[in-house]
C-alpha positions in Angstrom: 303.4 98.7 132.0 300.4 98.4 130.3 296.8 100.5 131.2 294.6 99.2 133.8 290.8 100.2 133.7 289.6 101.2 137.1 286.3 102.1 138.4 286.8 104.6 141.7 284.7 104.7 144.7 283.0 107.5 145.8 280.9 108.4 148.2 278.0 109.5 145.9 277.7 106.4 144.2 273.9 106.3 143.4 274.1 109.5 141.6 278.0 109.9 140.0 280.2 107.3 138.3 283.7 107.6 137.8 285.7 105.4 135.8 289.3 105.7 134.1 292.8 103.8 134.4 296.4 104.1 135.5 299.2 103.0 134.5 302.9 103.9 135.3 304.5 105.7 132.6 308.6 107.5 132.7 309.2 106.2 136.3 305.5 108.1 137.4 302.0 106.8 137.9 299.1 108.5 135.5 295.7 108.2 136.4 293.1 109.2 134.0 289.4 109.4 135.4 285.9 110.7 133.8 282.9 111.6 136.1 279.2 110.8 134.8 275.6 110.5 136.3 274.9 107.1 137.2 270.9 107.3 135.7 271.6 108.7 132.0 275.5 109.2 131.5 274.9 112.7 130.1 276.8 114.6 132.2 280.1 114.1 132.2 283.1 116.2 133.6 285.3 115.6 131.0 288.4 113.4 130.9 291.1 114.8 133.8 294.5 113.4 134.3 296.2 113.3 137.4 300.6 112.7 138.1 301.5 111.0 141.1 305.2 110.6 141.3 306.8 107.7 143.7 308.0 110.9 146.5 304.0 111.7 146.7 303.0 108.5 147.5 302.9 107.5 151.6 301.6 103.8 151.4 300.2 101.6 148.8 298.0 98.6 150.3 295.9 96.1 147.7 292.7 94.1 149.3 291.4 91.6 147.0 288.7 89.0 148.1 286.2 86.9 146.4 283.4 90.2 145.6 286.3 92.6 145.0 290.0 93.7 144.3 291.0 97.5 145.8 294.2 99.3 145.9 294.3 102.1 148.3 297.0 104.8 147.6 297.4 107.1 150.7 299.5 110.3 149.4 301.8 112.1 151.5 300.0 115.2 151.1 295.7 116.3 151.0 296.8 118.6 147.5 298.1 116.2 145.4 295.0 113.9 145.4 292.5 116.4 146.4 290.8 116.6 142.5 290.1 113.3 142.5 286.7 112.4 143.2 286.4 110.3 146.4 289.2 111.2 147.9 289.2 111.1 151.1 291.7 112.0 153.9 294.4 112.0 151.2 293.1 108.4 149.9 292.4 106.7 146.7 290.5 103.8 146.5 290.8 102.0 143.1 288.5 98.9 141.9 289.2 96.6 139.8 287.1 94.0 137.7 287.9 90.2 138.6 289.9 89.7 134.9 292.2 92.5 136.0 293.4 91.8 139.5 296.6 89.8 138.4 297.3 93.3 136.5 296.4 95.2 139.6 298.4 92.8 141.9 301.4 93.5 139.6 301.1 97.3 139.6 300.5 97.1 143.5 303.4 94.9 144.3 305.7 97.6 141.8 304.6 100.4 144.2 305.4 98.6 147.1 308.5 97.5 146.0 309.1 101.1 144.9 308.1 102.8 148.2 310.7 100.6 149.5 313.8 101.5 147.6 312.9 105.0 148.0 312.7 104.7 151.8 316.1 102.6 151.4 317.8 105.7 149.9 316.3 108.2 152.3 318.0 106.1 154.9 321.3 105.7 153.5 321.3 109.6 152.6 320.4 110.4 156.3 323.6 107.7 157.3 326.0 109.2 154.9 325.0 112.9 156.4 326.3 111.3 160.1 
């Protein structure tokens, strides 16, 4: 799967901008995000890279309507998206601009589709054990 270019939300919008993409690579999802000020674009954190594999991830739900197009990735756990600027209550919330949302719509409906078969196998393991 190709890489998407995201913009995330945060909560400090007027003053920080952070910006990167994801993309699933070897069976995992990689996002890569870079912080800046929103007046001059000197400061910036420097490029960091984030792992999420398909165990870490508790729901995947994509919003899209005529102003915007978000996918919200709820981990299972505060630690594994707690770097990640804007997170919030183990949440991510990715935007996308209008000529990616059939790319993000794709990746969403992989994750979902994903989630499931994981959650398939965890339920035939737990029958086999009976």
């Amino acid at each position: 799967m190709i890489s998407i270019p995201v913009k995330l939300h945060t909560p400090d919008a007027m003053f920080t901008e952070t910006h990167g993409a994801i993309r699933v690579e070897e069976g995992r999802l990689v996002l890569e995000f870079e912080s800046k000020d929103a007046f001059f674009g000197v400061y910036r954190s420097g490029v960091q890279e984030l792992e999420i594999l398909p165990d870490d991830v508790a729901s995947v739900h994509y919003v899209q309507n005529l102003f915007k197009a978000e996918l919200i990735l709820r981990a299972t756990s505060l630690k594994k998206v707690g770097l990640v600027p804007g997170s919030k209550g183990g949440e991510i919330r990715l935007r996308f601009k209008r000529r990616h949302r059939a790319e993000a719509q794709q990746l969403a409906t992989f994750l979902q589709r994903r989630l499931r078969e994981l959650e398939f196998a965890q339920e035939a393991d737990s029958a086999a054990e009976y």
